[in-house]
C-alpha positions as a printed NumPy array, in Angstrom:
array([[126.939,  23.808, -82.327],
       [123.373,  25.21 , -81.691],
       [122.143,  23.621, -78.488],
       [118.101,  23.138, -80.272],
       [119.431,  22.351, -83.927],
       [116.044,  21.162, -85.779],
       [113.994,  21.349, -82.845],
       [110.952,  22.146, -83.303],
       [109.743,  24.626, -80.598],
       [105.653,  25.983, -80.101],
       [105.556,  28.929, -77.646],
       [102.781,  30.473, -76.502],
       [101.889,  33.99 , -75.923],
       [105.085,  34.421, -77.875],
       [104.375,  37.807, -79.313],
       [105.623,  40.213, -76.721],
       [107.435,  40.162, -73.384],
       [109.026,  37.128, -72.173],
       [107.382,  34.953, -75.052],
       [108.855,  36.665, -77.804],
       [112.373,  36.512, -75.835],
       [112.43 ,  32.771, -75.871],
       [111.205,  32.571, -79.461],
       [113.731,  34.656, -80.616],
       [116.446,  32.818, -78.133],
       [115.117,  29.572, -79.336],
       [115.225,  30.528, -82.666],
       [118.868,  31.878, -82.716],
       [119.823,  28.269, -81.076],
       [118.525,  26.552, -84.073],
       [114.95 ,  25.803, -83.377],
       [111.93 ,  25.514, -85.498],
       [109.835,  28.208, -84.102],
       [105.983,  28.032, -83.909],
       [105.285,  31.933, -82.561],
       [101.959,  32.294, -81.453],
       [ 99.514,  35.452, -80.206],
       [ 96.568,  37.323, -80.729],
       [ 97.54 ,  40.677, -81.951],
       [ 98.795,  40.02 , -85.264],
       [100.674,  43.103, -85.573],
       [102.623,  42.136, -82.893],
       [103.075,  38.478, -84.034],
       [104.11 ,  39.275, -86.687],
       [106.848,  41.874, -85.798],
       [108.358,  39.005, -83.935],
       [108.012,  36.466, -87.034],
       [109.836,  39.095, -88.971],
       [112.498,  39.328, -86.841],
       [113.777,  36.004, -86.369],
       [113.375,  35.216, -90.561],
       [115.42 ,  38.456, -90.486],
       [118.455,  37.035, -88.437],
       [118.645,  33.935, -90.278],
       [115.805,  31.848, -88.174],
       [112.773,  29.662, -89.239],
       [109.593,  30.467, -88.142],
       [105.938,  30.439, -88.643],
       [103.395,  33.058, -86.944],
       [100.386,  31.091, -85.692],
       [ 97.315,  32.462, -83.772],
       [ 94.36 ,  31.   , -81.992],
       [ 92.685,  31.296, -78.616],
       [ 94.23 ,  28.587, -75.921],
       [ 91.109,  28.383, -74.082],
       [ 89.005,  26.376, -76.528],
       [ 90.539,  22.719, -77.219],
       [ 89.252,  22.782, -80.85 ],
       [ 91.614,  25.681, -81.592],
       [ 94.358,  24.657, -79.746],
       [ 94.27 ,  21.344, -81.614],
       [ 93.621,  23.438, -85.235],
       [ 97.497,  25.59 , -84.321],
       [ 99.207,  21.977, -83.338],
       [ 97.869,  20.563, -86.537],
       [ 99.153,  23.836, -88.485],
       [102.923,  23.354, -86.72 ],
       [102.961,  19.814, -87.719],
       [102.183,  20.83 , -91.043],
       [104.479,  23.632, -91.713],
       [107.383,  22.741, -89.171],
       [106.947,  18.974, -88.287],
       [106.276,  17.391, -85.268],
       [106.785,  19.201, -81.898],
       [110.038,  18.248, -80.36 ],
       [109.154,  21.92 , -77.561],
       [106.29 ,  22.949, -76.024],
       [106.48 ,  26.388, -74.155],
       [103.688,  26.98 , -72.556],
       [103.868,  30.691, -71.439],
       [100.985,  32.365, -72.676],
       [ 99.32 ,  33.744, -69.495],
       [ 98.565,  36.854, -67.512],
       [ 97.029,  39.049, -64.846],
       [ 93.397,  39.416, -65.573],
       [ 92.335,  41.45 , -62.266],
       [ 93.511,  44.164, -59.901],
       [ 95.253,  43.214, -56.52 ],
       [ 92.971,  43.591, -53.712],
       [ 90.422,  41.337, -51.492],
       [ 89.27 ,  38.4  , -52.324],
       [ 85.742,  39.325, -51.975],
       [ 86.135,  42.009, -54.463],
       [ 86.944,  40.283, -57.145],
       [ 83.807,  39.305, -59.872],
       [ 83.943,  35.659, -61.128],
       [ 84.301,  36.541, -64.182],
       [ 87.678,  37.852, -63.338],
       [ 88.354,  35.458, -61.921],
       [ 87.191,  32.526, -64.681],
       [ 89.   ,  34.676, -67.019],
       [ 92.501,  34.187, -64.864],
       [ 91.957,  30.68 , -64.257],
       [ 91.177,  30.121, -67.746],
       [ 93.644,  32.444, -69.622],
       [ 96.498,  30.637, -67.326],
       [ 95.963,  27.061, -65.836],
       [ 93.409,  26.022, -68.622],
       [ 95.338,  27.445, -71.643],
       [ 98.322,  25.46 , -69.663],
       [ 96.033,  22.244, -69.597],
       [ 94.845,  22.25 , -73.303],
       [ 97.829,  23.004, -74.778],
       [ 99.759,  20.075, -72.962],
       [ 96.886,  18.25 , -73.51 ],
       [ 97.225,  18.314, -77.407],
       [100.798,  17.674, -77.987],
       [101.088,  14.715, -75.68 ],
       [ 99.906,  12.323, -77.459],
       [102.31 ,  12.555, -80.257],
       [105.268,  13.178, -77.739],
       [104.224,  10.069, -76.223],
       [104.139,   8.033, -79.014],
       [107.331,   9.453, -80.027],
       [108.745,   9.109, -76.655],
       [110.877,  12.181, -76.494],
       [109.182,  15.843, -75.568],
       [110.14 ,  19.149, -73.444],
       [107.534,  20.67 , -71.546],
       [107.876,  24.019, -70.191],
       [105.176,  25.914, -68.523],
       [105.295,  29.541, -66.942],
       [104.257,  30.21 , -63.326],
       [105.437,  33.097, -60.932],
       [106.663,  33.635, -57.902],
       [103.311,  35.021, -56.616],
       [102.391,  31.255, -56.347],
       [105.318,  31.179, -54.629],
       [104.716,  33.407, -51.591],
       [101.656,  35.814, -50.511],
       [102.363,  39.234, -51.958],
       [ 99.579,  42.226, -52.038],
       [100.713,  43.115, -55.252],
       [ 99.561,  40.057, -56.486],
       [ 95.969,  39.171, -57.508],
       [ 95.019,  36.566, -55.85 ],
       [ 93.324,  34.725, -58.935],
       [ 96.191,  35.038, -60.947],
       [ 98.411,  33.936, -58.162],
       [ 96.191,  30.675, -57.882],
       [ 95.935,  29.974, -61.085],
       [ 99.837,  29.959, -61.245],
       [100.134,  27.919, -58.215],
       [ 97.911,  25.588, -60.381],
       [100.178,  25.173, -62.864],
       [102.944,  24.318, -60.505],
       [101.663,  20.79 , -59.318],
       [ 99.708,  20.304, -62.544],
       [103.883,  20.627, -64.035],
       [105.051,  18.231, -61.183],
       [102.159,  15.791, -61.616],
       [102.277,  15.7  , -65.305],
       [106.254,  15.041, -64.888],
       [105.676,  11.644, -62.955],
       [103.083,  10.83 , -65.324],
       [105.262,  11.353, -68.504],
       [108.668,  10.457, -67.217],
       [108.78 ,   6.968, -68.216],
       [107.629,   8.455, -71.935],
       [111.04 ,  10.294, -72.239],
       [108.962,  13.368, -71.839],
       [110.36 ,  15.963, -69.399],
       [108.426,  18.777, -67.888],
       [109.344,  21.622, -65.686],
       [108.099,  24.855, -64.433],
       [109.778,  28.914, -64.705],
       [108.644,  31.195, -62.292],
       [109.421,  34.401, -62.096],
       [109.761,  37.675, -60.375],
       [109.109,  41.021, -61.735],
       [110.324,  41.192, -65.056],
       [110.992,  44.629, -67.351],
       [108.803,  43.795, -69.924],
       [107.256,  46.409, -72.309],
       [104.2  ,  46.298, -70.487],
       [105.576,  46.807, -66.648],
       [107.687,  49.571, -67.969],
       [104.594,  51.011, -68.559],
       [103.123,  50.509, -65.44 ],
       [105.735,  50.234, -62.687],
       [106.781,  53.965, -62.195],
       [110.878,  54.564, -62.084],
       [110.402,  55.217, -57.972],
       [108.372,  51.941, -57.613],
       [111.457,  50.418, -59.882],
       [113.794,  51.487, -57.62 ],
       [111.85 ,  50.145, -54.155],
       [111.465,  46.814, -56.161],
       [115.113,  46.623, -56.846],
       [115.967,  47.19 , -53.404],
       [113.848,  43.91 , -52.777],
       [116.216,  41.566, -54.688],
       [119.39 ,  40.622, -53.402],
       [120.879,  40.727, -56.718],
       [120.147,  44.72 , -57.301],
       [118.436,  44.72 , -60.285],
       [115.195,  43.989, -61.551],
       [114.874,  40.882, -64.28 ],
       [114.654,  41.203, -67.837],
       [112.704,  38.919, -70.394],
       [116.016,  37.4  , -71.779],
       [116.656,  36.364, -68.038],
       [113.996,  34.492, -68.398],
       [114.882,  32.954, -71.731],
       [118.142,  31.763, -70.709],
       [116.636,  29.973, -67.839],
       [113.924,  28.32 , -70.557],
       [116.781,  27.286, -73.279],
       [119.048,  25.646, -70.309],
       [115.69 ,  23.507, -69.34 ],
       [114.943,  22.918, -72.857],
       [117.769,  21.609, -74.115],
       [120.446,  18.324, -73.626],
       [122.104,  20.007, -70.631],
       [119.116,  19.555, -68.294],
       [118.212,  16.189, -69.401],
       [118.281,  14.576, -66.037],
       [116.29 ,  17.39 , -64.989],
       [112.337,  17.02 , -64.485],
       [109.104,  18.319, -61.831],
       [111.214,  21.171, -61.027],
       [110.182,  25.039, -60.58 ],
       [112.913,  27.026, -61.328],
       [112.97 ,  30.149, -59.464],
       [114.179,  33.186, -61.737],
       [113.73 ,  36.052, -59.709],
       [117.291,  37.571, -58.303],
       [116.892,  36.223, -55.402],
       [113.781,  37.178, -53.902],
       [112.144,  34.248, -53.787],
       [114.034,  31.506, -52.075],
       [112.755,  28.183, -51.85 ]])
C-alpha cells in the first residue's frame, strides 16, 4: 500500500535538488504532485519524469514572493489535482556570500528574507484556509542547520531567515493543531545536490565528511525520506518539531 495514496502534495522549489527528490518520492508513494519552479526547462524535466514512472503530476510556476501569485498556483492545483491534502514548503536558498554582517547590502539581504521566510509565510498563508475548513493538512517547511548553530560558512541572512522559519513552523503548529493540521520543520546539513557538487570542491568534500559522525555527506533523497515519514500516517502524533537531517552534525 502506498503510504500518500490520492494525496494531493504542492512542493515548492520542486524543480531541482532536494525539491525534485521529494516530488518524485512523493509521487512514487501515490501522491498527486503539484511540482513547482521557475526554470521551466527544469520543471519540466522533473514533470516528465514522474508521468514517466507511472506518477500524476502537474508542472506549475509562479514567484512565492507576491501573494497574488501564490494564490493564482493554489487555485491552478485545486483545479487540476483537487484540494491540497500536502504542502511542502521548500523553495528557498542562499542569496549572499558568507562573510560580515556589515558587508552584506540590504538588498541581499531582503532578497534572503524574502526568497525564504516570506515565500514560507505566503504559501502557508494560502492553503490554510481550505485545510482548516477541511480540518486535515500536512505542513512541511525547509530550514537548515545553519539556524541551528553559528557556522562561517553560512550567510548570516540566509541563516536568519531559516531560523525564521523555525518558530514561525512551531507557532503555526499550536495555532493549527486543534484544526487537524500538522506542521513540522526539516533542516538540514550539507546536502550533494547538483548545485554543491558544483561548488564544494572533492578536498572540501572530504573535510566536510570528516565533520559528520556518520562519514558521509547527505544526499537529496536523505532528505526526502525524512519529508515522506513526516508527511504521512506514521508521524501523525507528530507536530512543532525540527527534524534534524544532517548525519549527525548537528545535535540538538
Amino acid at each position: 500500500m502506498k503510504r500518500l495514496g490520492g494525496k494531493v502534495a504542492w512542493v515548492t522549489g520542486s524543480s531541482r535538488g532536494i525539491g525534485a527528490a521529494i516530488a518524485r518520492l512523493f509521487a512514487r508513494e501515490g501522491a498527486l504532485v503539484a511540482v513547482h519552479g521557475r526554470d521551466p526547462e527544469a520543471l519540466s524535466a522533473v514533470h516528465a519524469e514522474i508521468e514517466k514512472e507511472g506518477g500524476r503530476a502537474i508542472a506549475v510556476a509562479g514567484d512565492l514572493t507576491k501573494f497574488a501569485e501564490v494564490e493564482a498556483i493554489r487555485q491552478q492545483i485545486e483545479r487540476d489535482l483537487g484540494a491540497i491534502d500536502i504542502l511542502v514548503a521548500n523553495a528557498g536558498g542562499s542569496f549572499t556570500a558568507p562573510g560580515p554582517l556589515e558587508d552584506i547590502t540590504e538588498d541581499g539581504w531582503r532578497a534572503s528574507v524574502e526568497g525564504n521566510l516570506t515565500a514560507t509565510f505566503l504559501t502557508i498563508k494560502s492553503v490554510l484556509p481550505g485545510m482548516k475548513a477541511r480540518k486535515a493538512g500536512t505542513i512541511l517547511t525547509m530550514s537548515s542547520s545553519a539556524a541551528r548553530r553559528p557556522n562561517p560558512r553560512s550567510p548570516v541572512p540566509y541563516a536568519a531567515a531559516k531560523a525564521g522559519i523555525q518558530i514561525l513552523t512551531q507557532h503555526l503548529a499550536t495555532q493549527v493543531g486543534p484544526f487537524g493540521i500538522r506542521v513540522n520543520a526539516i533542516a538540514p546539513e550539507t546536502i550533494l545536490t547538483e548545485k554543491n557538487k558544483q561548488w564544494i570542491s572533492e578536498p572540501m568534500q572530504q573535510q566536510l565528511i570528516e565533520a559528520h559522525p556518520i562519514r558521509r555527506l547527505g544526499t537529496p533523497e536523505d532528505v526526502a525520506q525524512a519529508a515522506l515519514f513526516l508527511a504521512s500516517e506514521e508521524a501523525s502524533w507528530i507536530t512543532g518539531v525540527i527534524l534534524d537531517v544532517t548525519g549527525g552534525a548537528v545535535m540538538v
